[in-house]
C-alpha positions as CSV (number, residue, x, y, z in Angstrom):
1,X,-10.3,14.7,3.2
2,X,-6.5,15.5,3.2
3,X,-3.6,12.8,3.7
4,X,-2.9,12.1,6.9
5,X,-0.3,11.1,9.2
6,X,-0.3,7.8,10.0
7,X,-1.1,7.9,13.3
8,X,-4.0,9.9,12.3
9,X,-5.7,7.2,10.4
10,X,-6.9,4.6,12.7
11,X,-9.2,7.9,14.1
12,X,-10.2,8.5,10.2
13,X,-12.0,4.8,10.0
14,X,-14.9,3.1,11.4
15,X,-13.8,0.3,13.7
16,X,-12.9,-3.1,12.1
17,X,-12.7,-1.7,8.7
18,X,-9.3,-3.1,7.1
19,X,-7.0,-1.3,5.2
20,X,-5.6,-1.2,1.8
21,X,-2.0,-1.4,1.2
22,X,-0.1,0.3,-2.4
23,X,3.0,-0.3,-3.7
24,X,2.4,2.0,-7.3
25,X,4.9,1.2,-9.7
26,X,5.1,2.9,-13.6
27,X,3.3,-0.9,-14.4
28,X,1.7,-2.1,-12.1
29,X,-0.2,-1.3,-8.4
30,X,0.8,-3.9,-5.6
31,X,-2.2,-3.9,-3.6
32,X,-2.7,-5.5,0.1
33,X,-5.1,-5.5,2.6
34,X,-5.2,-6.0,6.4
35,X,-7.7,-8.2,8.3
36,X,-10.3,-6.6,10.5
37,X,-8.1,-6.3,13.3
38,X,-5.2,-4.5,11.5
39,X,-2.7,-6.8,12.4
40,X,-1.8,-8.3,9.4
41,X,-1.4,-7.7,6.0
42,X,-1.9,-10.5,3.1
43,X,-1.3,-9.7,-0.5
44,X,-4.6,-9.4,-2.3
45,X,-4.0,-8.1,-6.3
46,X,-1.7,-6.6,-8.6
47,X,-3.6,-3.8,-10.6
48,X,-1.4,-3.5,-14.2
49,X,-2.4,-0.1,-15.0
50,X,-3.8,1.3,-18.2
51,X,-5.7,4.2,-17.7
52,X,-5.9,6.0,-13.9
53,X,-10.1,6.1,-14.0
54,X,-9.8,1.8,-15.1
55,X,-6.9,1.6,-12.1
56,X,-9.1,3.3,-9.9
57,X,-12.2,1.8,-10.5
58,X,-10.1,-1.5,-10.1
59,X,-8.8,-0.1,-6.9
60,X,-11.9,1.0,-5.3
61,X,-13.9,-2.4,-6.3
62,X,-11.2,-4.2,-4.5
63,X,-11.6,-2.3,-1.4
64,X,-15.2,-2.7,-1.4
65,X,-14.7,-6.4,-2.0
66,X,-13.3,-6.8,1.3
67,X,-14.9,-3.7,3.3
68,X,-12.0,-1.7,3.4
69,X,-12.2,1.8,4.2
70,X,-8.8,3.4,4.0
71,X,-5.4,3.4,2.1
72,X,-1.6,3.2,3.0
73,X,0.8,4.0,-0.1
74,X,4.3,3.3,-0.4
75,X,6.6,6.5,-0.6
76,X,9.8,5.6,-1.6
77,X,11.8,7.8,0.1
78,X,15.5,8.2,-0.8
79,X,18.0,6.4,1.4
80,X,19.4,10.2,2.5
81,X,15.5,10.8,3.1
82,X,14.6,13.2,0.1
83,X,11.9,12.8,-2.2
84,X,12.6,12.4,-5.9
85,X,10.5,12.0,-8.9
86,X,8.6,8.5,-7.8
87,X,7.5,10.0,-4.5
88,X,5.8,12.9,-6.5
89,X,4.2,10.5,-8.6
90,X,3.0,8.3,-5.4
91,X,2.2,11.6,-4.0
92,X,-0.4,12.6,-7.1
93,X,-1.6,9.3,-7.0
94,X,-3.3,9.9,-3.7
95,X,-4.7,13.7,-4.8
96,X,-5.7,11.9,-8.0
97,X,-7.9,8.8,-5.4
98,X,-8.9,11.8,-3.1
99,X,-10.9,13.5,-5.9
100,X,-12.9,10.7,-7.0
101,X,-13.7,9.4,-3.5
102,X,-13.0,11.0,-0.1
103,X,-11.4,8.9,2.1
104,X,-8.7,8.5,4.5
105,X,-5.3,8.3,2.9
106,X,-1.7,7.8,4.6
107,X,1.8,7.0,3.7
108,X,4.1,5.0,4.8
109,X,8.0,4.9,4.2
110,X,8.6,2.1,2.0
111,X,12.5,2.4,1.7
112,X,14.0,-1.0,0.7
113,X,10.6,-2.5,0.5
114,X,10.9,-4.5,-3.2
115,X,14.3,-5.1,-2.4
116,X,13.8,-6.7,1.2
117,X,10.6,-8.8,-0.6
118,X,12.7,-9.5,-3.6
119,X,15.4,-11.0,-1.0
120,X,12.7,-13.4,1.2
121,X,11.3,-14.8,-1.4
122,X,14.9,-15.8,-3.1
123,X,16.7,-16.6,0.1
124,X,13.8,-18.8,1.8
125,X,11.3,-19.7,-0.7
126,X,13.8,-20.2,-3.6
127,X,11.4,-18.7,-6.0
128,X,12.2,-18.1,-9.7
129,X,12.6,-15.0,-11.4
130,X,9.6,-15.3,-13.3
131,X,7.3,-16.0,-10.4
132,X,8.9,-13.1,-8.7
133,X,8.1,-10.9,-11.3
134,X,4.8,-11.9,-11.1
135,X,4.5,-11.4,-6.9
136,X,6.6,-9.0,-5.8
137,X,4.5,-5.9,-6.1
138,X,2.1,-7.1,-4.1
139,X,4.3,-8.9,-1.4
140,X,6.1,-5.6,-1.4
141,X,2.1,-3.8,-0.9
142,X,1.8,-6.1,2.0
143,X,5.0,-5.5,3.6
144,X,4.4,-1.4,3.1
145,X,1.2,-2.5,4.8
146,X,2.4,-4.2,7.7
147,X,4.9,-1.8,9.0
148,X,2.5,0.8,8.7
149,X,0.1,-1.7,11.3
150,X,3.1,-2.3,13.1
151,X,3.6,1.0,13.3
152,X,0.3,2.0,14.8
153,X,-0.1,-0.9,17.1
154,X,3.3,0.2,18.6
155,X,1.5,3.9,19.2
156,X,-1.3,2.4,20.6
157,X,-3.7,2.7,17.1
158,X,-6.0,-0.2,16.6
């Protein structure tokens, strides 16, 4: 299956299965997941990664864990909109999922992402800098997530 557009992805997936959330980072995975209805995404894990078959693996058992059938990654497109050296990488992260498993795969702009998490969680929830460290990735995977949802429900996806 190739990578789809994200309005392409609801049609890709059984009804009711949720959907997976990444925000890949050169440590660590962010990963979130939506409920059944796709309306909103909860942070679930952070996968630090060794080697990509162990991340994978981890991945893919996380999914199954909650019956979810299809993936949203972050591509962190530059704030001009061109694609540098961590959207390639995001970008061979999918190619690298779609050969061990086929399934439906979209990405979503994730511009400012980290940075907009990264502010919430100082600004409201006055949290640390080492409890940030230790969310942020996967808050960051849940807001990717959600606009993506948002996204769709505004297009008339389900």
């Amino acid at each position: 299956m190739p990578v789809l557009d994200i309005l392409d992805l609801p049609a890709a997936l059984p009804a009711h299965a949720p959907i997976v959330g990444l925000d890949p980072g050169e440590k660590t995975i962010g990963v979130a997941v939506s409920d059944v209805t796709r309306t909103v995404a909860s942070p679930l894990d952070l996968i630090h990664r060794t080697k990509f078959t162990d991340d994978a693996a981890r991945l893919f058992k996380l999914m199954e864990s909650r019956g979810a059938m299809g993936i949203v990654i972050g591509l962190p497109v530059n704030m001009d909109g061109t694609e540098g050296v961590r959207c390639q990488s995001n970008r061979a992260l999918a190619r690298n999922l779609l050969r061990l498993k086929d399934l439906p795969i979209a990405f979503w702009d994730e511009r400012l992402s980290t940075a907009a998490v990264t502010r919430v969680l100082i600004d409201e929830h006055d949290v640390n800098r080492k409890r940030r460290a230790e969310v942020v990735d996967k808050m960051a995977a849940a807001w990717i997530l959600q606009g993506a949802l948002e996204r769709l429900r505004n297009a008339g996806g389900d």
